[in-house]
N, C-alpha and C positions, 0 to 999 in steps of 0.2 A: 559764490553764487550771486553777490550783488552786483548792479550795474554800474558801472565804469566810473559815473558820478557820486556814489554812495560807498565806495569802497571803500576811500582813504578815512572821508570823516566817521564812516563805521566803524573802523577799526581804531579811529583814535577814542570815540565816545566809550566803544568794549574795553579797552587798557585802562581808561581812565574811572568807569565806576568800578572794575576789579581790584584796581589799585586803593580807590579813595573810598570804595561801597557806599556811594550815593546816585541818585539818580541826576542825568547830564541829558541834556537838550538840544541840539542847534535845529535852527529855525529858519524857513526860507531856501532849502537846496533845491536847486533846480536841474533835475534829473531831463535825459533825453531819453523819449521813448516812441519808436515807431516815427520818425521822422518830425516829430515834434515833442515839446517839451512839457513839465510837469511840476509843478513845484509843489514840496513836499517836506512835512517837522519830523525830524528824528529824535528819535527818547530812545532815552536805555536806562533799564531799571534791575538792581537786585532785588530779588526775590527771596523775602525771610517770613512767610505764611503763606499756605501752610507748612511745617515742618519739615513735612517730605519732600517739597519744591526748594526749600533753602539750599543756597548754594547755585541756582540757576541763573541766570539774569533773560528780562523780558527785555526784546526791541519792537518796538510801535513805529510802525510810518501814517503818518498823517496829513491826507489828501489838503491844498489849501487852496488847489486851481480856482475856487471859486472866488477867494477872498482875493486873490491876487487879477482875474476881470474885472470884479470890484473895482480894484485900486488902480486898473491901469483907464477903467472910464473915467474912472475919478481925475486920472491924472492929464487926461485929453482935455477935462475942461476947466483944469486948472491951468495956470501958467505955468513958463515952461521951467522957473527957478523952480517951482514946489518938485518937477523933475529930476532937475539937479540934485535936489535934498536926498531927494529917495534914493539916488545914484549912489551921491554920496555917502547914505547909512550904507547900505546894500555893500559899498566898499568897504566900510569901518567895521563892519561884522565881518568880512569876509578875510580883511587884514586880523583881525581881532582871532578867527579862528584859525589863521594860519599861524599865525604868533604861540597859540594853543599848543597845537599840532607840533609846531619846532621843538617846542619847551616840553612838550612829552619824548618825543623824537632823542633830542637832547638826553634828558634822562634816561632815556633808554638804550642810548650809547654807553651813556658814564655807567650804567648798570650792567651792560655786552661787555664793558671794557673790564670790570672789575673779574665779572665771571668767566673772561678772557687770561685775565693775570693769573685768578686763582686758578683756573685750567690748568694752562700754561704750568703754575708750579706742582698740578700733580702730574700733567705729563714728563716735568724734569725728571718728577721722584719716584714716576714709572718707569721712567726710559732710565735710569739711574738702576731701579728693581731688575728690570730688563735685562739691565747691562749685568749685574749681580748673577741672575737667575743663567744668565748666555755664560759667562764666568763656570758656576756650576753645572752648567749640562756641561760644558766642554768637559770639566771634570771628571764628572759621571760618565760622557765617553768614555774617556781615558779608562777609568774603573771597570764597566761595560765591557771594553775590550781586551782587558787584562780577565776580567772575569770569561768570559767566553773563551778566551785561550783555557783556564785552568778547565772549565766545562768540555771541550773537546782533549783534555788530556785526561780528566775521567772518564767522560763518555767513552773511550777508546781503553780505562782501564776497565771498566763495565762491561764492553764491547767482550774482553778479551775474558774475565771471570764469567758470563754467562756461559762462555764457551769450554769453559773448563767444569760450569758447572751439570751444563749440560752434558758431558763426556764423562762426568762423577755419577751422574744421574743413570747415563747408558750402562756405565759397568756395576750400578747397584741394582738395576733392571737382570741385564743378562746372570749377573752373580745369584740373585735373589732365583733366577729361573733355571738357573743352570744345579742350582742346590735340590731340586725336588722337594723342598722341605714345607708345609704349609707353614706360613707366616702372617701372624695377623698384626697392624699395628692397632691402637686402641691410643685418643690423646686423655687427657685428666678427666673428661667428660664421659668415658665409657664410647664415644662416637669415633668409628671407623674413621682413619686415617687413610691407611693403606693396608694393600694384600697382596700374595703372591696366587698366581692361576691353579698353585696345588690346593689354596684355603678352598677351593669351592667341593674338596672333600668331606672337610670339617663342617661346611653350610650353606645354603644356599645363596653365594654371595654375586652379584650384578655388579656394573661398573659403577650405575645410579646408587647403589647404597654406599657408598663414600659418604660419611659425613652422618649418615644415620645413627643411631644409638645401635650399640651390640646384640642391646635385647628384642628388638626387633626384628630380629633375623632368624630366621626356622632353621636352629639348629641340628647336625644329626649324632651329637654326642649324647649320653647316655649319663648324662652329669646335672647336677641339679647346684653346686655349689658355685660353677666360673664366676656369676659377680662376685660375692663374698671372697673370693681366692684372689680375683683382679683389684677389688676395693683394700684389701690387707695387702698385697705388694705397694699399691701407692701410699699409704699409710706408715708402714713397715720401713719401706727399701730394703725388703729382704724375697729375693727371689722363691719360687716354688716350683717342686717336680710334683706332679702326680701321674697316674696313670689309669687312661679314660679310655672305653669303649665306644665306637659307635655304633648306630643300628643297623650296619650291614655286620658286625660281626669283626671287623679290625679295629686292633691295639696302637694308642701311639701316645709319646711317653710326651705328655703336654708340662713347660717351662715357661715361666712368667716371672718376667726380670724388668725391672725401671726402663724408660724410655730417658735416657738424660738426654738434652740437645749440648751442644758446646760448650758453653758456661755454666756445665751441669745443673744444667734446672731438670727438677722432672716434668716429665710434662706429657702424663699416659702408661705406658704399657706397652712391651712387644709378647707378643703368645707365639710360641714356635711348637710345630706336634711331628716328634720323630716320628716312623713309621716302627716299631716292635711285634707286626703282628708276627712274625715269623720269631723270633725268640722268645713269645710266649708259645707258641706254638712249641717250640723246641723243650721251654722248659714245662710244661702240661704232660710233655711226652718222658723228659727225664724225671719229675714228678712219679710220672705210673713207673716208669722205671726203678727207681727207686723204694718204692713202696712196692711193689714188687721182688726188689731183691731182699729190702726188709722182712718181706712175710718169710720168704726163704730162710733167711737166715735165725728168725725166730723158731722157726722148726727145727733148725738144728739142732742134737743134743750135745755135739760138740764147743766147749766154751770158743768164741772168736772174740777178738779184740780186732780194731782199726787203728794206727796210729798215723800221723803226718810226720811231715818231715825233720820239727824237731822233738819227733816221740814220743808227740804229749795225743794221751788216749782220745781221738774223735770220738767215737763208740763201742759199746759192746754188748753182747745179747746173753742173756737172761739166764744160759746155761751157764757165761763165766762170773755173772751176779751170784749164783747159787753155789756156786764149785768152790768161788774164794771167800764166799760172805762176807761180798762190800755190796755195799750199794752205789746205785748212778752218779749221786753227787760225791761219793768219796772219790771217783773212779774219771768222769769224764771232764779233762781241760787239764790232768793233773799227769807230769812228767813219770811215762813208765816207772823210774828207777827208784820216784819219790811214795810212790803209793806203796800205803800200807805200812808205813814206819821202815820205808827203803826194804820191804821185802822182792823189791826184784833187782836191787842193784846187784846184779850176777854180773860180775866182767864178760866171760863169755858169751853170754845174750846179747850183752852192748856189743860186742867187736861184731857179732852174727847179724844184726841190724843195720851196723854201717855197712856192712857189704852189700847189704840187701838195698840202701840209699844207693851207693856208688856206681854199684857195678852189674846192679839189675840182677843180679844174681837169683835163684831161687833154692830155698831150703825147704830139706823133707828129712822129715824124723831126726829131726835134732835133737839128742839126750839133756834134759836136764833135771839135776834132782838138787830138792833146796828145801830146808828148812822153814815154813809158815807158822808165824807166830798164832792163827787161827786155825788153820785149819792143821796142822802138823806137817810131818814130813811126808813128800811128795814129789813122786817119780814123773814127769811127764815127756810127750815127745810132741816136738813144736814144729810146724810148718809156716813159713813165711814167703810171700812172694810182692815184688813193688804195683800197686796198681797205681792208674792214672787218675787223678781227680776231674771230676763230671765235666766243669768249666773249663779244664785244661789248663790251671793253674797249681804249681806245686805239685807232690806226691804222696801217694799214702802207703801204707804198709798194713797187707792184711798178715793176721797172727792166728793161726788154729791149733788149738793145744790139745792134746788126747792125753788122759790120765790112762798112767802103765804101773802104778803103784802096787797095785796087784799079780802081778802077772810076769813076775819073773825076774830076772836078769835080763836088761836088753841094753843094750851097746851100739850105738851108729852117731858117726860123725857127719858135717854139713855134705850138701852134694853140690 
């Protein structure tokens, strides 16, 4: 911003009171302005009051055109030596400030030079850093590129397990749907994992309630116990059957077993609900059935016995309680031939029995008369025929015995 004349000595008097923080002066520069000239005192001054100003420096230009008309009338009517003088100072100052000027200049080489070397030796020990740091990237390439190989030979093992896991996923999908079976998962939290499309029998389940709590869910089972049943399996690690109703009316026989993941952790619950409403229905029905054939058979005044397959007494009704004076617990779960102090080990009855096992055979009026330690001696005639047990498991053997002790002479062998 200063003019042409003012620049250099400005800039030497600014370096020199930063340098020395004193105030510096030249005096007499004569500036060109507007076609004509100007002479003018430069001062440069640091500024240490007030406090806030510290650190500033003042530069003053001081008009002296006046003093200098002065001197130069003065000088027209003095001789022309007193001229020369003036010239002469005029030069001495001006050699005197160039002299200055060098000698700051100077110093201010040797100071470029020094801050030049010492550059200089952090640019060796950057470009040295450099050189180090270019060393280890190439490195780190090399690393990089060997990494990125292993990264595309997992990615493509990745690639290739997704795919398997999603084909794992497909056939536990179709599996889970193809079973008909409601299946709830539940993790350690009670909060729905997963479900199969039959669970929305069991409650009213959405796709949004993944993740929900269990007990959130408007159930239609007829059960008040599932947390406590679900919290004792994670507890336990001991699975549980029950069997629950719901409020339409069907049975289904609900399993709650550990949820292990891989490395057997538990981690939850699976709930599975057979469907049973038709074999309770079946057994409601053999139920009356049964009770039914029981009332019958409590009418009877004929003693009957039931045996199984290895002809130990299932049951017997009331008229063979009374006829042989045992009672139930002497009588039922105990091997025909053993009850009573072996009062029925009769050989002939045993061979009449295994036939009746074997060969489906049926007997009527079969004679037998035997010795009773209670009740005495006693003529009877026995009818036996194989029935089917209810389940369809094993065989039974019904036994009807008619007391003939009275009544004569009577003789008939099996038929």
């Amino acid at each position: 911003m200063a003019r042409e004349d003012l620049r250099l000595e400005l800039g030497v008097l600014i370096r020199k009171v930063v340098n020395d923080n004193k105030k510096s002066t030249t005096k007499g520069l004569r500036v060109k302005t507007n076609g004509s000239e100007q002479v003018v005192n430069l001062t440069v001054s640091p500024l240490e009051d007030p406090e806030m100003m510290r650190g500033l420096i003042l530069v003053q230009f001081e008009d002296v055109e006046t003093f200098a008309l002065e001197a130069q009338s003065s000088k027209k009517k003095s001789k022309s030596v007193s001229r020369l003088e003036a010239i002469n100072s005029e030069l001495e100052g001006e050699l005197k400030s160039a002299k200055e000027q060098i000698q700051i200049v100077v110093e201010e080489m040797e100071t470029s030079q020094e801050e030049l070397k010492s550059t200089n030796e952090e640019l060796q020990s950057i470009n040295e850093e450099m050189q180090s740091t270019n060393e280890e990237l190439i490195t780190s390439k090399e690393e990089l590129q060997s990494l990125n190989e292993e990264l595309i030979t997992l990615n493509s093992e990745l690639q290739s397990k997704n795919e398997e896991l999603s084909e794992v996923n497909n056939d536990m999908k179709n599996l889970l749907d193809s079973m008909q079976i409601p299946t709830i998962f539940l993790d350690k939290n009670l909060k729905i994992r997963r479900f199969t499309p039959y669970a929305t029998k069991i409650a009213s389940f959405i796709q949004s309630d993944v993740g929900r709590p269990i007990t959130d869910i408007a159930s239609n089972l007829e059960y008040e116990s599932l947390v406590r049943d679900v919290t004792d399996v994670q507890r336990t690690l001991v699975f549980k059957e029950n069997e629950v109703r719901t409020r339409d009316g069907a049975w289904y026989l609900m399993r709650i077993i550990p949820y292990r993941t891989a490395n057997s952790t538990i981690d939850g619950v699976v709930m599975t609900f057979s469907d049973i409403t038709d074999f309770k229905k079946v057994q409601e029905l053999m139920a009356e059935r049964t009770e039914y054939a029981e009332s019958i058979i409590r009418t009877i005044r004929e003693p009957l016995v039931v045996l199984n397959g290895d002809l130990r007494v299932v049951s017997a009704n009331s008229s063979f309680y009374r006829m042989f004076q045992v009672t139930r617990k002497e009588v039922e779960g105990q091997i025909l031939y053993d009850m009573g102090n072996r009062q029925w080990d009769i050989p002939d009855l045993q061979n009449l029995l295994d036939d009746v096992l074997l060969e489906n055979t049926q007997v009527e009026d079969f004679l037998v008369e035997h010795e009773f330690p209670r009740i005495g001696r006693k003529r009877m005639l026995l009818n036996a025929r194989r029935i089917e047990h209810e389940n369809g498991h094993g065989q039974l053997i019904l036994v009807a015995i008619e007391d003939i002790t009275n009544d004569g002479i009577y003789e008939k062998g099996p038929s």
